[in-house]
C-alpha positions, 0 to 999 in steps of 0.5 A, spaced: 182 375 418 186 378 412 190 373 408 197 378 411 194 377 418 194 369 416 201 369 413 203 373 420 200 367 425 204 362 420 210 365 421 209 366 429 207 359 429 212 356 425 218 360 429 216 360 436 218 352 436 224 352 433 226 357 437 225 354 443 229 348 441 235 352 438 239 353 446 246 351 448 246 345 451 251 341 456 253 334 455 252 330 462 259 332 467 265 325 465 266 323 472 272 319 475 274 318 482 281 315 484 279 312 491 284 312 496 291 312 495 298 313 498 301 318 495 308 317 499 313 321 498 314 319 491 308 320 489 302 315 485 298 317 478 292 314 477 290 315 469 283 317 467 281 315 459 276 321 458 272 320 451 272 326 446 266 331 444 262 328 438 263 333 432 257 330 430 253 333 436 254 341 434 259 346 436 264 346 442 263 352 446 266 351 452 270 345 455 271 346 463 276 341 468 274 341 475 278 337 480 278 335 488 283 332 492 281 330 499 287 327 504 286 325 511 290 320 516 298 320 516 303 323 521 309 327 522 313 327 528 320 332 530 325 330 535 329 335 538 336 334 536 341 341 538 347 339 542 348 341 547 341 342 548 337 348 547 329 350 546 328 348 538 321 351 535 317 351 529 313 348 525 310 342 522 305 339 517 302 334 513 300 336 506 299 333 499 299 335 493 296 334 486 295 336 479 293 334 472 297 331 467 296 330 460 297 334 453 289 335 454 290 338 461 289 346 461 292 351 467 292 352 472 290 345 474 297 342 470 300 348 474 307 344 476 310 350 479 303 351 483 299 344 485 293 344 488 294 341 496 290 339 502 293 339 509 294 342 515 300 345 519 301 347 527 307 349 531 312 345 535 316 348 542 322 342 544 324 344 550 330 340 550 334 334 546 329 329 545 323 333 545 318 330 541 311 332 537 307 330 532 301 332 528 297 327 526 292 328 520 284 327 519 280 321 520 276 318 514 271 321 516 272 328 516 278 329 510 281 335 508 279 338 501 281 343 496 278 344 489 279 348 482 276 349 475 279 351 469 276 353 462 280 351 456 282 356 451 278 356 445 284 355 441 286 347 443 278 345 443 281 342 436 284 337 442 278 334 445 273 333 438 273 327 435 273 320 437 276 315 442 279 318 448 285 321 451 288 321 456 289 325 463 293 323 469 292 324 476 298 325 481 299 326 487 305 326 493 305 327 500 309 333 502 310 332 511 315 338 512 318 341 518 320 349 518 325 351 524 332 354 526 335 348 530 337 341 530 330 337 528 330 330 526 322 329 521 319 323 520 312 321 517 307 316 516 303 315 510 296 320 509 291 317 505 288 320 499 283 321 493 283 325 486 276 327 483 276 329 476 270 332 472 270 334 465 263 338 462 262 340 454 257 344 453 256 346 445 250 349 440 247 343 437 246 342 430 238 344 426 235 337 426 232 335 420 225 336 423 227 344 426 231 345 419 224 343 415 220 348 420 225 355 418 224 353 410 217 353 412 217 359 417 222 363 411 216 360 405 211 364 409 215 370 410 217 371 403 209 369 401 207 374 406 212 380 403 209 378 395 201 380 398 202 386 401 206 388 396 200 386 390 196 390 396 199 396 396 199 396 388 193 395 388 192 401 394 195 406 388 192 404 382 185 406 386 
């Protein structure tokens, strides 16, 4: 084998690892989980301490946030209460809704105008003064979920790096409603809920001393390879 094949070996040898360790990496997901609340009409926060990306580790890339809401139970009952009486019909539903808050926390999923919610709705016929209806939500069992995600602009990446923590809030409420024309009388009971909240960094890490060492060492045996086939082709003209 040739001394410039040799150095090519080298250099193949030398390179290969180090670009298989040099990839975008994912810390693993910081998950957080409310458990059952009632949010009430007045609704409840529940705070989550989320740790900052360590610096150290490389480069941010992406941040992402992914939040889920499950409800269940609860009620929500009309009354028809036209005088004189008269048919009433419309409808009802049993809702709750949630968002993120925080300084941290990017959109849609801080969204005030457009929260996440779960629940459900079904239509009412009263026939006569003092008809009722009522809908009832889920058991425990078998909630009703909503989900979303949203990236964080590059730009506020500067938010989530350093050390400690910072702080998002999870707040939910109840929103029973009834939709209708007539006189109707609403009441509800408390619908159970629980927020989950996953916060993923992915990030280019940082050469370790061990893979730096291996480019010096790839980048020497290039320049030596370039050095002999420049003194060999010298010596191809002078022949």
């Amino acid at each position: 084998m040739t001394t410039v094949r040799r150095c090519a070996l080298l250099v193949i040898v030398a390179v290969l690892p180090v670009a298989g360790l040099l990839h975008a990496a994912i810390l693993p997901p910081q998950s957080f989980d409310t458990g059952t609340v009632l949010p009430g009409a007045g609704g409840t926060t529940v705070n989550f301490n989320v740790a900052k990306f360590d610096t150290s580790l490389g480069v941010l890339t992406r941040v992402t946030f992914s939040m889920t809401l499950q409800t269940w139970g609860g009620h929500y009952t009309v009354v028809n209460a036209t005088v004189p009486s008269a048919p009433v019909t419309g409808t009802m539903g049993v809702r709750i809704d949630a968002l993120l808050v925080g300084d941290n926390v990017p959109d849609p999923l801080g969204n005030l105008i457009d929260p996440l919610f779960a629940g459900q709705t079904t239509s009412f016929n009263l026939q006569a003064n003092g008809d009722s209806d009522s809908l009832y939500g889920p058991d425990a069992g078998s909630p009703i979920s909503a989900n979303r995600s949203a990236d964080v602009s590059s730009s506020d990446f500067y938010l989530y790096e350093g050390v400690g923590t910072y702080t998002v809030s999870f707040f939910s409420e109840e929103g029973s409603f009834h939709d209708t024309e007539g006189a109707v009388n609403g009441s509800f009971g408390a619908a159970s809920a629980r927020g989950l909240l996953t916060v993923t960094y992915e990030y280019e890490p940082i050469p370790e001393p061990t893979t730096m060492a291996l480019f010096t060492l790839g980048g020497v045996v290039l320049a030596v390879r370039r050095r002999i086939v420049r003194r060999s082709r010298s010596r191809e003209t002078v022949a």
